[in-house]
Structure formats: C-alpha cells, structure tokens
N, C-alpha and C positions, 0 to 999 in steps of 0.2 A: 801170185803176190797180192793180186786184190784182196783173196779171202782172207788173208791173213789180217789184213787191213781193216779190213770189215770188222771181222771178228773181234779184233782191238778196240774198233767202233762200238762193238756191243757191248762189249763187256767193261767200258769205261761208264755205263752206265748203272752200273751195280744191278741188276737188274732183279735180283733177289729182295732186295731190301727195298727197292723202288716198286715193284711188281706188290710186295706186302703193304708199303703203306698206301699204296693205290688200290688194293681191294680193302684196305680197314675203310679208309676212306669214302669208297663209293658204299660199302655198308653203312654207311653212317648215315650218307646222304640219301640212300634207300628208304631207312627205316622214317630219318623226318619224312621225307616225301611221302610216304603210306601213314606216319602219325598224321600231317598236316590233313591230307583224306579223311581219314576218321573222324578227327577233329572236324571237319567241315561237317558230316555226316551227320556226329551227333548233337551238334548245334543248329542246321537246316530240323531234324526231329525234334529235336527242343523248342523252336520255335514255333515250328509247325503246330504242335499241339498243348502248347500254353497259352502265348499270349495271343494266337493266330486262331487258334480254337474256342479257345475261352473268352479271350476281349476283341475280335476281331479284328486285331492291329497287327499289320504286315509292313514291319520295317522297310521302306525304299532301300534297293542294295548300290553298287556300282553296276557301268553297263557293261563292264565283264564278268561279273561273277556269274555262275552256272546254279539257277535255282532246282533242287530236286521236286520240288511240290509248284502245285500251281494256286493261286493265290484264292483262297478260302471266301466265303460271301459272309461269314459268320458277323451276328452284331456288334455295331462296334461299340466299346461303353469304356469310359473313360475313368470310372471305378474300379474296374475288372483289371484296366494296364496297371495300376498301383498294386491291388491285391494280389496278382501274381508275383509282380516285380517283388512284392517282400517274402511271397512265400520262394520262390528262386534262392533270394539272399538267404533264408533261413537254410533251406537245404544245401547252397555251397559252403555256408559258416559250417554245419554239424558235418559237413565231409571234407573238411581243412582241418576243421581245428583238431577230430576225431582222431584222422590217421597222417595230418602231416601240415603241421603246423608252418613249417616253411614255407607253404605253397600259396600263404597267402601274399596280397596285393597284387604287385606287378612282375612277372615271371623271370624278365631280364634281369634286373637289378640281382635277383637271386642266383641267375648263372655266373653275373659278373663278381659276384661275392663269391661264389664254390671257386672260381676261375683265381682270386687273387688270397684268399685266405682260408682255402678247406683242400689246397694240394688238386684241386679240379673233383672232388668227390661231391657227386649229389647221390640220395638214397636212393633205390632202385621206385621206389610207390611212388615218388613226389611227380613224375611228371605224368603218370596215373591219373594221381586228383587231383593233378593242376589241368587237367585237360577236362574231366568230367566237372571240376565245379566251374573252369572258365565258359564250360559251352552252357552250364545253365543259368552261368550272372549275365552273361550276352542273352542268350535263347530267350529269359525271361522280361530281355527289354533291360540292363543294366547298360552302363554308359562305358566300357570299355573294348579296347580290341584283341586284335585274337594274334597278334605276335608276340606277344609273353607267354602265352601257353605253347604256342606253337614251338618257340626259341628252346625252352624247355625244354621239349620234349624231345628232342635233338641234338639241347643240350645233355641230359640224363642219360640217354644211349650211350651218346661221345665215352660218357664218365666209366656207365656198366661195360661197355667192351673195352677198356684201359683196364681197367680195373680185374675186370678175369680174365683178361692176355698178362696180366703181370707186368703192366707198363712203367715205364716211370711215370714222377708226379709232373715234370715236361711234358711228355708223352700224351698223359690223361688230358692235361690242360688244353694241350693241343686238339686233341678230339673233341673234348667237350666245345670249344671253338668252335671246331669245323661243324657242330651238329646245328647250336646256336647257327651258323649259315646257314646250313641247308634248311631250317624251318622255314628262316625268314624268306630266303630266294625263292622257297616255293610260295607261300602264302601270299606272296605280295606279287611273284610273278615277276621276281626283279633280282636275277641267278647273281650279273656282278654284283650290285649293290648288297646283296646278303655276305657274300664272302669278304665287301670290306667294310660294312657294317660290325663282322665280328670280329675283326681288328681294330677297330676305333671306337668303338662304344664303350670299352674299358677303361680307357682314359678321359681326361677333362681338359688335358691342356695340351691336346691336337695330336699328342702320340699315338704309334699306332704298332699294334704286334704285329711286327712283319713275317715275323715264325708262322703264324696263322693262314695269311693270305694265300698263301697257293691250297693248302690242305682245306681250305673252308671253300676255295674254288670248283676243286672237284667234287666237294658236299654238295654246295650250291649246285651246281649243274646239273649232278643227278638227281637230288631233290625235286627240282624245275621240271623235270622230265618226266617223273615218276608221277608227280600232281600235274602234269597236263594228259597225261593219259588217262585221267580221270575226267576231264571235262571232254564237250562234242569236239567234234574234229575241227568245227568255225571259230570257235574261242578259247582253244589250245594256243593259239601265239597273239592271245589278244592281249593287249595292255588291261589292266584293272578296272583302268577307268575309261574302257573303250580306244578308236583306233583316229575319233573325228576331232582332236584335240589339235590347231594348228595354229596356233602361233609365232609371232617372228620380233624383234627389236627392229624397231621404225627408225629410230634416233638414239644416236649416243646420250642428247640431252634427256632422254626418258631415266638415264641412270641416278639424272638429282630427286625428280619425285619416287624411286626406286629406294635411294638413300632414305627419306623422310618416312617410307613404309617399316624399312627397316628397324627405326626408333621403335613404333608403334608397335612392332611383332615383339621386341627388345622387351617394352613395358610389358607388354600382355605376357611373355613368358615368365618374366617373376612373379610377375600376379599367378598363371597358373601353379609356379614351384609353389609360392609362399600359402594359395589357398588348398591344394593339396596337402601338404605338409602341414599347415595345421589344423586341418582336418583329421588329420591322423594324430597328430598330439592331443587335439582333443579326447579323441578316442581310445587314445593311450588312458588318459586319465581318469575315466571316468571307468571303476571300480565295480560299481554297484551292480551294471550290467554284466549279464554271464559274454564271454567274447562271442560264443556262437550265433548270438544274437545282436549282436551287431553291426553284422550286412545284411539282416534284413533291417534294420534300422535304418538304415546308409541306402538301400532299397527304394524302402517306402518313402522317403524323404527323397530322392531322388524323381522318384513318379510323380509325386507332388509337384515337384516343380516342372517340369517335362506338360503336364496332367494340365497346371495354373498358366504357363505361359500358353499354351496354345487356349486357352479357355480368354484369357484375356487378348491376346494379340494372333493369334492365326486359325479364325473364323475363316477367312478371306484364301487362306492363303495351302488351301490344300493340304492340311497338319502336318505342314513344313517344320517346324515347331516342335514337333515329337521326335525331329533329328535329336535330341540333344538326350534320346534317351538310343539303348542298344547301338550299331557304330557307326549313323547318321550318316553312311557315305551314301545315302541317295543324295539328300542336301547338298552334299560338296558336288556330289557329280552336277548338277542343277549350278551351282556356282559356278564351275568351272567352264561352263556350256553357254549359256544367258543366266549373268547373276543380276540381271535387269529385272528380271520377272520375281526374283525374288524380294528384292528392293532393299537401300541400306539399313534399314529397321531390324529387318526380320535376320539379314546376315549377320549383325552387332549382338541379336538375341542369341544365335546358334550358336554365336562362339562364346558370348558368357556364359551361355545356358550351361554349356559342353565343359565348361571347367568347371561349376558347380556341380553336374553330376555324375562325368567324372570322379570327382573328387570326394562324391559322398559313396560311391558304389565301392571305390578302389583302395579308399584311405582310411575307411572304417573295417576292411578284414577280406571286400570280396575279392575274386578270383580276375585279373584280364589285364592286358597291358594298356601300356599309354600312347605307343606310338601311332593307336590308329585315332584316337581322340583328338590328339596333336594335329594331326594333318587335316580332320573336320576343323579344328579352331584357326588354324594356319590360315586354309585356304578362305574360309567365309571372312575372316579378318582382311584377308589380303583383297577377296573381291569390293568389303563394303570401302576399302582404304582405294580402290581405283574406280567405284564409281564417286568418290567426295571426292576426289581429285576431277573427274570428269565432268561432271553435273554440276556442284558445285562452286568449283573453281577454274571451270572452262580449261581442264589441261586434257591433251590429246593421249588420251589412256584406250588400254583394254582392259577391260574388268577381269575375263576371264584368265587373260596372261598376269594378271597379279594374282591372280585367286592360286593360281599353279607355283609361283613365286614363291609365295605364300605359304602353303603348306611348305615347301622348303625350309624358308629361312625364319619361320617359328623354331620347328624339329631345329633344326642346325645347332637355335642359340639355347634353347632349354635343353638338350640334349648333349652338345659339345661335338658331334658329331656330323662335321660339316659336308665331308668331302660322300662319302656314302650314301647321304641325305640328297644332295646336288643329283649323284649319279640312280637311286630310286625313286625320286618322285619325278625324273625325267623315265625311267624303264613305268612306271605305272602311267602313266598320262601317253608314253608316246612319242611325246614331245621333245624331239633335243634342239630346237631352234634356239629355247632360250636360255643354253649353257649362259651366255657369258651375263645377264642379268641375274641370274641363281647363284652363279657363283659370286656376285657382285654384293646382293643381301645376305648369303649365307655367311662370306664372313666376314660383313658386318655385324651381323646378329653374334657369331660366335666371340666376335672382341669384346662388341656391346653385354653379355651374357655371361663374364666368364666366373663371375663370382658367384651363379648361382648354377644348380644342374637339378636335372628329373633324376638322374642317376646318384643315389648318394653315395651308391658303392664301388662309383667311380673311383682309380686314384689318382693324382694328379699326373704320373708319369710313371713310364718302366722303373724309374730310380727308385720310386718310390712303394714299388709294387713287392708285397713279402713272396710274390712269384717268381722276382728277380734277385731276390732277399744275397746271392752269394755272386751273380753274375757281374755287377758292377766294379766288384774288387780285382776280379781279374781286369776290367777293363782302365781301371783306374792302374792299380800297379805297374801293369806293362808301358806303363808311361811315363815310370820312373826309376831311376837308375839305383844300382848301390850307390855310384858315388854319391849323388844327392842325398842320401839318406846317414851316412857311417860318419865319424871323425876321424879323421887320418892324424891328426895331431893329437890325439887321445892318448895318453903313456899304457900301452900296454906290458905288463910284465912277461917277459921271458925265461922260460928255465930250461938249463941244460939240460940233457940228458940223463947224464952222468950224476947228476942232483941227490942226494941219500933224501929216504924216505923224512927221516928226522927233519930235512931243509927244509921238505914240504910243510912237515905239520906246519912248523914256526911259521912260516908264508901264510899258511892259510888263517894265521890267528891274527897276522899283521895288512892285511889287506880285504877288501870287499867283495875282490875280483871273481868270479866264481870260475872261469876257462882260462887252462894255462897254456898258450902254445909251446911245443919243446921243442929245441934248436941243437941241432950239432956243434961242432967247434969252429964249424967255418958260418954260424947264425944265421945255417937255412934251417923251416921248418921243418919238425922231420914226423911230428904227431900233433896231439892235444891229451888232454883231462881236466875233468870237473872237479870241484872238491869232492862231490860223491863219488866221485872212482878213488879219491885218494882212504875215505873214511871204510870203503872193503878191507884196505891192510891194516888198521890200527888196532887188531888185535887178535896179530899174530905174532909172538916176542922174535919166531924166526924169521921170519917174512919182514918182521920188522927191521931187522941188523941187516938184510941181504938187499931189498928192496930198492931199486933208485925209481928215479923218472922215466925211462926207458918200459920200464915192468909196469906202470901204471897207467901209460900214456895208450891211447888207442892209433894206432898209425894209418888207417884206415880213414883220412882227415879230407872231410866233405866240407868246400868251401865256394866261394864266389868272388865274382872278379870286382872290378867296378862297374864295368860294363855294364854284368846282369842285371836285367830289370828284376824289380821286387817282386813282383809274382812267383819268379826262380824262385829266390830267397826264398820266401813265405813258406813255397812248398818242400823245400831242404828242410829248414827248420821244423815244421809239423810230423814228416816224415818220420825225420828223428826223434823227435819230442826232446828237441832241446831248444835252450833260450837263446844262444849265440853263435856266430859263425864267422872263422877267419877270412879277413877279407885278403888276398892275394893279388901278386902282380898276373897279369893275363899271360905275359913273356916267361915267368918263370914265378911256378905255382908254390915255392923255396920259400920265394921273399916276403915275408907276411907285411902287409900294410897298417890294419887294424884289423879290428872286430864291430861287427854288425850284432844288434839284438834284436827280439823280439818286440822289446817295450819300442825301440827307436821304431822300428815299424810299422806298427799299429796305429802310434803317434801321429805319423806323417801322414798314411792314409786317412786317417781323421779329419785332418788338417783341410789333406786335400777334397773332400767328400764335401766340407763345409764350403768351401770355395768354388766348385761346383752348382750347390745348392745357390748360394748368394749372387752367382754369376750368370742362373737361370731366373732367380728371383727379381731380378735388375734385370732381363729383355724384356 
C-alpha cells in the first residue's frame, strides 16, 4: 500500500515537466557562470596589459576578488591613464556601434527593455560585444561595473535557448530572467539577491515578477557555483568584500541620524540620475561627431578628471583619488574598513568624482553597468555622512557601518530596487547584523526616490507592463459578473418560431436589434439568429415562401447565466465571433433574461481598469 502511495507522491510532481525546466534552468545558470568567468578573464588581460603595462596603474580591487596577474612595477605616468582610457573607448565605441548597437551603455536596462517590449528576444552577438567592449571600457580604467555585461550575458542565453526550444514569449521572458540572475548571483557572489534582483529591477514602484523567482533561483545558485569553482578553494565562500566586515545597531536612536543620511543618499541619487542622463542627452545632440567616437570622448574626459583630482587633492593620499576611474571598489573596501584614514574630503571627492565619470564613460556610448559605480558612491557618501555625524557633531556613529548602509540605500533609491539591494550588499560585505538599519534607509531612500530611476526602462508595474499586456483582463473580468454588466430591463424582441421568413425581413427593417432569440409557444427559448443568418435566404423565391424562424434559427444556443463572470463571457463571444449572448436563468436555461454585448463588455472593463489605475495612483 505504501508504494502505491509513494508512487502518487511522485508523480503529483509532474516530474517531466519539472525534471525539463530544471535542466533548461541549470543551463542557463551554467552558461552565465562560465560567461561571468570569462568575462572576468578578459578584463584581468585587459587590464593587465593596457593600463598596468602601459601607465602603470593597477586599480585597488575588493578583498575578495581573485587577481590572475600579480601586480606589475611598470612606471606610473598619469598621461598614459588618459591615453589609454580614450584609446579603450574608441575600440569599445567601433565594436558597439559596428556589430550591435544595442549593447551600448548600461547592459540591464537593455535586458529590462528585451524583458518587457521585444517578447524576451535579445540577438544572439549582443551579449558577444557587450562583454568584449565592457571588459575593455573597465580594463582601460573606464568608470563602470561589470553587472550589465555580465546580467547580459545570461540574459541573451535565457533568450537564445527559448527561442530554439520554441518557447513561448512567457517562457523566453522567463529564461532571459533567470539568466539576468544567474550573472548577477555569480559576479557579485550574492546567489539570493541575484534571483530577486531579477524580479524586481523590472519595476519602479516595488512590484516584483514573482513567475521569475524560483527559476532565477536555481540560475542563481548554479551560476554561484560554477564561478566559485574558478576562484582558490580560500575565497570560494568569501563575501566580495571580504569576511572581516562586523558591525551591529548600538541604539534604536542611531535610526534618527540613519534617517538624515538617508535625505542625503536621496539627493545624491537624483543628482547621479539627472547628471547621467544629461550626459547622454548631451551626447544625443551633438551630431557633428561620428557616434564611434564618442566614448572615447566620454574616456578621455573622464581620465581627466580621475588624472586632475588626484593631481590636486590626493598627493597625500595614496591615489585614492584614481578610485573614481575603472570600479574603484578598492576605495569603498578602504571605506568600509577605516573610512578614517581616508578622511571626509577625499570620501565626498570619490563619490562626485564617481558620478562624473561614470557618467561620461556610460552616457556618451561606452559599454558597463551602474550598479557597481552605485555602491562606490553609496558607500563613501554614506562613510563621509557618518564620520560628519561623528567628528563633527559629536554623534556616536560607525563610519564604516554607514559606509555599508550606504551602498544600500543609494542603490535602493536610484534603482527602485529595495528589497534585493538590502539582501546583496549584506551577501557582499558578510554582514547581516545590520538587516534592520538597511532596511530602515532603503525604504526610505526608495519613498524619498520614487519619481526618479537609473532604470528608465523600468515600468512602473505588472499592470502596466506590455509583458502582462492580456494577463490583467482575465484578472480583472473574473471579478465581475454578467449581472453587473447586462440590463435585464432591456426590451428585447422575441420571435416565434413558427415566424414566416417575410415577418422577418419587416422586423429586421423596423428595428436595430441584430440577435433574435426564438421561443416556442409556451415562450421558452428554443434558438437564436442574426440578421446575417436571415440575409442567406433572401434570395431564394422557394426558400422564400417555405422558410420560417425555426430554418433560420441556429439551436445550438451558447449562453450565460448571471452568475458568469466576464472572462466566461468574453471568451464565448470571441470563440464565436459574435457580438452578443443570451443571458439565461441558471434554473432553467428556457427563460431568456436579456442579452449581453460585446460593446457592454469592453465598456465596463475599461471602466474598471481606470479605477484601478486611480485607486493605485492615490496609495
């Protein structure tokens, strides 16, 4: 009896269907995890022998990442970080613009855009040469990070194995989802937060694809797996940013100057939307230049300033300073550790510096995301905002637990992306002491934030997503009845049976009506017809004289009750490709009540969609 039981047990699990989308799945998160590898590869060789060879400048990394090379003595000349950094941007601009124009700027934005209005299709090259020209705008010393290319590339797999399994465009979407996770879970070494990262960075106003989360979990996971087996066996389960990260909430009352940082991360994030963004209008506009050529533009302006700040302000300071060029997470590690030694000067420079070059590397054509720029501007903003709380106004702070804060609840508000953000920059740091202050600025920042996003190809909700473009109507309909919708006090015309064809014409010349229900003598229902079932007979002279209501009438009579919710309806109606449908008693299917239309339908759902709308507009 057991086995039998068992067996029930097993096969209540579909196991065929469950067994397939668990290996599409783990393929998925296979292939990001080997892109992400690669991707690492050829931006350590990129770096290696451009700007580490040529100008002797070796970007500080975090204290987890795994350097292939060991650091060069080559001289260091602060001409040479510029000269390459344009010649970089020229070479990523003429291999975006060349073979895939899409792939320029920031890589997510672009999966979020395939995700909500190309059915989940991205080309099969694009995340090619989103991954070769992102490792040479970074490699060259450009100011972005490496989870847009990486998201990418993960993303585009998801799309290419949907796409030749003959998925649906659900399906696709779904995949391309789950790939966008598994890049990010590996590259950042944070498996949850990538799986609900790719649920929530879609949106803006805190929805989240819940269809995604488990299939982007198992991306995630294997992803994680696949890119730790590439690092040494010591810092395979290390956090990103190392394991010596510990902080803890001293006082409830730390949560008011916690609030007042939160303002400040608030400001700073429009500022970086607003000077991003018109950075890029700028550079929309300006014609004269060839496009190719304008990440190295966006480059060498970039080095410059990266080049000028440390020439003027970080002599002293060990070219701290040169964080605001390629992904300056040595800096934030330094912040997050003793942001003392740095002092509030030099943290306030990092993070303007970082959203000016940023913003000229990303927003004039080149190749890399934001998310890791973000969490340098986050955190040094959040350390210099807890030693001026400290030092200057005598409040009992930790610098370095705001600095961690911080990269949070910047991300959170310029991103929209609160809840995912909380849960990876605690998987990157280590740290989960300070859940309940993260969560406390994140969605602060995300209230404070919400008119403005990094993501502009965010939409604001499932409702409003052309992914969800048919799904909402079923959920709307089934929430309303026929009766709500029909006039039961409507005159509708009844015809006998027994009716001569001749009764009809004249009917049809003296009324509007287009469906006639036909009644026996005891005036139960017993069919229907259109006027176009009646205009087949008019001309046949025999057909004509013989003809009644009975011969015209289709008896086969598809109706609904009150009951029925509109969704029923809707899909009778369509089925048929007719405009109207007798509405009947549920007791006896005889007694015709009225008639339901198509126009009354549509109407209502309208109604109700707008009501909706205005009723989430007003929370």
């Amino acid at each position: 009896m057991w086995t039998a039981s068992f067996r029930k047990f097993v096969h209540s699990f579909d196991l065929r269907s469950t067994g397939k989308w668990f290996l599409l799945f783990s393929l998925v998160g296979t292939v990001a995890g080997v892109g992400a590898v690669v991707f690492q590869v050829i931006l350590q060789v990129v770096a290696r022998y451009t700007q580490t060879a040529l100008a002797g400048f070796t970007p500080e990394e975090a204290a987890g990442e795994h350097s292939l090379f060991h650091h060069a003595s080559a001289q260091f000349s602060l001409p040479l970080i510029v000269v390459v950094m344009g010649f970089g941007g020229l070479i990523s601009g003429w291999l975006v613009y060349t073979f895939a124009p899409e792939a320029e700027g920031h890589g997510t934005d672009a999966a979020i855009e395939a995700f909500h209005n190309k059915r989940g299709l991205i080309r099969t090259r694009v995340p090619f040469i989103k991954t070769l020209a992102s490792a040479i705008t970074i490699g060259t010393g450009g100011s972005a990070g490496r989870e847009g290319p990486i998201a990418q590339i993960g993303a585009g797999f998801g799309s290419f194995l949907g796409t030749h399994l003959h998925l649906s465009d659900r399906d696709r979407r779904i995949m391309l989802a789950a790939g966008m996770a598994g890049g990010i879970g590996a590259v950042f070494r944070a498996p949850l937060a990538g799986a609900l990262f790719a649920g929530e960075i879609l949106y803006k106003e805190g929805d989240i694809e819940s269809d995604v989360i488990v299939p982007a979990a198992i991306s995630s996971i294997v992803s994680f797996s696949v890119y730790s087996l590439f690092l040494p066996a010591d810092a395979a389960f290390l956090p990103l940013f190392g394991d010596g990260l510990h902080y803890k909430l001293n006082s409830l009352f730390e949560l008011l100057p916690l609030a007042l940082m939160a303002v400040v991360l608030t400001l700073a994030a429009i500022l970086y939307i607003k000077v991003f963004y018109g950075v890029h209008a700028l550079a929309q506009k300006i014609t004269s230049i060839p496009r190719p050529l304008k990440p190295a533009i966006g480059a060498v302006l970039a080095g410059l300033i990266g080049v000028g700040l440390h020439l003027a302000f970080g002599e002293n300071h060990d070219g701290a300073l040169l964080a605001v060029l390629s992904t300056g997470y040595g800096s934030l590690q330094a912040a997050l550790e003793d942001p003392a030694k740095l002092g509030i000067g030099v943290l306030l420079l990092i993070a303007g510096g970082k959203i000016l070059t940023t913003s000229l590397t990303i927003s004039t054509g080149g190749s890399g995301g934001v998310f890791g720029p973000s969490m340098v501007i986050g955190g040094c903003l959040g350390a210099a905002v807890g030693l001026v709380l400290r030092d200057v106004f005598g409040v009992e702070t930790q610098p370095g637990a705001y600095a961690i804060i911080g990269m949070a609840g910047f991300f959170a508000g310029a991103a929209h992306a609160p809840i995912s953000t909380i849960i990876m920059v605690s998987e990157m740091t280590g740290d989960y002491k300070l859940l309940l202050p993260t969560m406390w600025v994140c969605t602060l920042c995300f209230l404070l934030c919400r008119r403005w996003t990094l993501y502009v190809k965010q939409v604001p909700s499932r409702l409003d997503s052309p992914a969800h473009k048919g799904d909402f109507i079923v959920d709307v309909l089934e929430g309303i009845q026929v009766a709500d919708v029909y006039s039961p006090d409507e005159t509708v015309i009844r015809v006998r049976e027994s009716a001569s064809l001749d009764e009809l014409v004249h009917l049809l010349a003296e009324t509007s009506q287009q469906y006639f229900p036909v009644v026996d003598e005891d005036g139960a229902m017993v069919g229907i017809f259109s006027a176009d079932d009646v205009r087949a007979y008019l001309f046949d002279e025999i057909i004509w004289r013989l003809a009644v209501a009975r011969d015209v009438m289709k008896s086969n009579v598809v109706s609904v009750t009150p009951e029925d919710d509109l969704n029923t309806a809707l899909q009778r109606l369509t089925s048929l490709s007719i405009d109207e449908l007798p509405v009947v008693d549920p007791a006896d299917s005889g007694r015709l009540l009225g008639m339901l239309s198509r126009r009354e339908t549509i109407a209502f759902y309208n109604r109700r969609v707008i009501q909706h709308r205005e009723e989430a507009g007003s929370k």
